[in-house]
C-alpha positions in Angstrom: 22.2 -57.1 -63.9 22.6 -53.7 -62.3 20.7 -53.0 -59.5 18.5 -50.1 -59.5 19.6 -48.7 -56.0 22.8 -46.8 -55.6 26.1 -48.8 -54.8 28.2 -48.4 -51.1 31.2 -50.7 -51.4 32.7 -51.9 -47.7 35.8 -53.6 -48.2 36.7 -55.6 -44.3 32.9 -56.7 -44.1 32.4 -58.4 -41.3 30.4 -58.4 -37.9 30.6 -55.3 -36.0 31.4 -52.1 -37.6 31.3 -53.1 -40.8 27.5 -55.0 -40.3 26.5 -51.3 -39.2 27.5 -49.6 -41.9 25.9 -52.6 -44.3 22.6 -51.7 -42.1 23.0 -47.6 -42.1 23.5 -47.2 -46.1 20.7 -50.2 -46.7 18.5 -47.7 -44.7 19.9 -45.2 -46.7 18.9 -46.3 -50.0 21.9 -48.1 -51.1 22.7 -51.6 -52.2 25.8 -53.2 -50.7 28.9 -55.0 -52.3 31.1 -56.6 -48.8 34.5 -57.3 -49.5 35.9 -60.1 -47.2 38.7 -62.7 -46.8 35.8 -65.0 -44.9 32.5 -63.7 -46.6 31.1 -66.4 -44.9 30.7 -65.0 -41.9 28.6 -62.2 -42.7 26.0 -65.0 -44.8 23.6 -64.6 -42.0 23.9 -60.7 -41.9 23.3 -61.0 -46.2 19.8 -62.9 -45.3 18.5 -60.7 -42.5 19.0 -58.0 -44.9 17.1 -59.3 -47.7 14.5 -60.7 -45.3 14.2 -57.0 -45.0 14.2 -56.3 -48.5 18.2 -54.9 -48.8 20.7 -56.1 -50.9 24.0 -57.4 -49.3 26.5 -58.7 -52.2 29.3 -60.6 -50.0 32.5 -61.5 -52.4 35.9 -63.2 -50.9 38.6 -60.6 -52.0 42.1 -59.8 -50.1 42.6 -56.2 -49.8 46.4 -57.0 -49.6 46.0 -58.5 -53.4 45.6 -55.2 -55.1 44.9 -56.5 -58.8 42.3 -59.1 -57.2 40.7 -55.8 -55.5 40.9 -53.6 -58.5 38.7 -56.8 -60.7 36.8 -57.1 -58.0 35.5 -53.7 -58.1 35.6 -54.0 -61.7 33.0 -56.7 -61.4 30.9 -55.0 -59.0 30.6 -52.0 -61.2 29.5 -54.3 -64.0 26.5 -56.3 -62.3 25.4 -54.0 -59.3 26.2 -50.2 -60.6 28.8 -47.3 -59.8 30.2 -47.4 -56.7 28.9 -44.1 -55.2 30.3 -44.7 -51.8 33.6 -46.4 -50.4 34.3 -47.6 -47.1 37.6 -48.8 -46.2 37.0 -50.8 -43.4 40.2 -53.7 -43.6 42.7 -53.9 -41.0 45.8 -56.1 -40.4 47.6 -56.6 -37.4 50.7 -58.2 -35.8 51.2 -58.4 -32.1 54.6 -57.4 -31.2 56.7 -54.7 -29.6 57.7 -51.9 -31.9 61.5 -53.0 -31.5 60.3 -56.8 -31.9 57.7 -56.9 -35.1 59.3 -58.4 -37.8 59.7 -56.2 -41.0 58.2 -58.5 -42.8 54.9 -58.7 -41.0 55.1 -54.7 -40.9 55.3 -54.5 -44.3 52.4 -57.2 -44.8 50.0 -55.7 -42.9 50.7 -52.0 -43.8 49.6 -53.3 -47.2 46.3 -54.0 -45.5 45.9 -50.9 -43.8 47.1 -48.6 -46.1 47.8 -50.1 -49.3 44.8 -51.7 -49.7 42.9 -48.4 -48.9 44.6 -46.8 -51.8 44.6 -49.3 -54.2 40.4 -49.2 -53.6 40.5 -45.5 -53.7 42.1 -45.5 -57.1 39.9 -48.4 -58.8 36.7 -46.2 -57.7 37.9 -42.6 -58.2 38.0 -42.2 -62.2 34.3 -43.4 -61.9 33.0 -41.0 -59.6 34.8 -38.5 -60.9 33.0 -39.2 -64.3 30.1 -39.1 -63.0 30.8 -36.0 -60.9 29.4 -37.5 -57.3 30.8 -39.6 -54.6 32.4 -40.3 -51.0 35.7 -41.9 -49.9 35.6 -42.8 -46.0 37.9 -44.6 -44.3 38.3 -46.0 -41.0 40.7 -44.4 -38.6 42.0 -45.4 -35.2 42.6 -43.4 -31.8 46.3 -45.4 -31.7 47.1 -42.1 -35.0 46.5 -39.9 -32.8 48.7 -41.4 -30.0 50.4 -45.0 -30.5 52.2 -45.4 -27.0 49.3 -46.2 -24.7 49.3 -50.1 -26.8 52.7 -50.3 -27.3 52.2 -54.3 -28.8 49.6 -53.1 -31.4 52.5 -50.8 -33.2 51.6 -52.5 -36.7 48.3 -51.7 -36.1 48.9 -47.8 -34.9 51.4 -47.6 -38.1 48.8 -48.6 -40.3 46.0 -46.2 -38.6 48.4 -42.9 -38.8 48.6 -43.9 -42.2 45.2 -43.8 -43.1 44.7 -40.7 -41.3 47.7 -39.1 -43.8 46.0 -40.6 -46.9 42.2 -39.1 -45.8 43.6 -35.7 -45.3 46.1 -35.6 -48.2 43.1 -37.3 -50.6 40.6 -34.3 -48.7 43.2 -31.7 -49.7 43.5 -33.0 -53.4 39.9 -33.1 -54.3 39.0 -30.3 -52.5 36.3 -28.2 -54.7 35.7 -31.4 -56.7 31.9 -33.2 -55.5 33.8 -36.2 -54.3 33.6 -36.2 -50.2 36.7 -37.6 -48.8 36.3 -38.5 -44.7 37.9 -40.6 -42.0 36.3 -41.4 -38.4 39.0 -42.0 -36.3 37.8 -44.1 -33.5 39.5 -43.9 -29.9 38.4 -47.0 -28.0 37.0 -50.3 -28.3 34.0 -50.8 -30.4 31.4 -51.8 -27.7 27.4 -51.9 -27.6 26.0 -49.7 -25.3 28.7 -47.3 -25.0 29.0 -43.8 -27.1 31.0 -46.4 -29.8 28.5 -49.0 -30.4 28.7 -50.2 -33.8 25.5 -48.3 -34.6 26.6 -44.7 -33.2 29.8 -45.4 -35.3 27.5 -46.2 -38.7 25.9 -43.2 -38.3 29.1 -40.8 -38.3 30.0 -42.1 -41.7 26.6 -41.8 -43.2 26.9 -38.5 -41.9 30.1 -37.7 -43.3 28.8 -39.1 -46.7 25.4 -37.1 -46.2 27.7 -33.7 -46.0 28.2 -34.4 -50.2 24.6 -33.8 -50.4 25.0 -29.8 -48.9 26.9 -28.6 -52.0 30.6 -28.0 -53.3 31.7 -26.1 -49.8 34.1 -28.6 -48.4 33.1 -31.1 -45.8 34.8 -31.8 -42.4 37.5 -34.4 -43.5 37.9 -36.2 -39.5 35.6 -37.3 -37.1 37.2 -38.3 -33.9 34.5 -40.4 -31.6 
């Protein structure tokens, strides 16, 4: 049955960053679909929020499996609503050297960290563009704008520079269209407490999905925090 509440999708739910942004677009009005390889671990999260009287709708999907992502959203669509608003919050990583990763594990988690993002980008696009409303934001990483001062997280900073390409290349393509394109590229650990609590980080995606609200003049497609 659909739900009567708007739909924000967050695919790499988990604790953290991804719990803050279940929270923020709760608050916001929305129901949330979680994508996770271990929805499990967000089960507590999922009863909090309905303690509270928000929906949290956790599935098991592998954002490296891009048909199992693409029914996935299919299903969502089908027995919560539209997606309105997608979060691309899934990350891969192999620890290793640039000249040491193997290609293999490069390749795999590039799928994550890129792939992944724009396989979800195109299973929720054609909707919102139907229905003429709608944000893409995805999770970007300080190691885009600058890869050498973690050398061993090179799969990682890959995958990041990536995302930052897609977001701005995707911002550029819809441009003058009402679907809001945005990345917040974070440049340090996410910590409680500090100016990149979970919480402060929420915030700058609601706010990026809140600039969709101001009209067709194009919103700022990068936050860096």
């Amino acid at each position: 049955m659909s739900s009567t509440r708007p739909v924000a999708l967050i695919i790499g739910m988990g604790p953290g960053l991804s719990a803050a942004l279940a929270q923020r677009f709760a608050a916001g009005g929305y129901a949330i679909a979680g994508f996770a390889r271990s929805p499990e671990k967000s089960a507590a999260l999922a009863a909090s929020m309905a303690e509270a009287g928000h929906k949290l709708d956790l599935r098991s999907v592998d954002a490296g499996d891009y048909s199992a992502l693409a029914s996935a959203v299919r299903a969502v669509e089908a027995q919560l609503g539209p997606v309105e608003v997608l979060v691309y919050n899934a990350y891969s990583a192999t620890p290793a050297l640039p000249s040491e990763i193997p290609l293999g594990a490069l390749m795999a988690d590039f799928r994550v960290n890129v792939g992944g993002a724009l396989a979800a980008v195109q299973a929720v696009l054609p909707g919102m563009q139907t229905r003429g409303r709608g944000s893409l934001l995805l999770t970007g990483g300080g190691l885009a704008l600058d890869p050498t001062p973690w050398l061993p997280a090179a799969s990682l900073a890959v995958g990041k520079a990536g995302i930052r390409s897609l977001a701005r290349s995707l911002h550029k393509e819809l441009e003058g269209t009402p679907i809001r394109v945005g990345t917040v590229t974070i440049t340090g650990q996410i910590l409680p407490g500090t100016p990149l609590a979970p919480d402060i980080l929420a915030q700058h995606f609601w706010d990026l999905h809140a600039a969709s609200e101001q009209g067709p003049e194009p919103g700022p497609v990068e936050v860096i925090v």
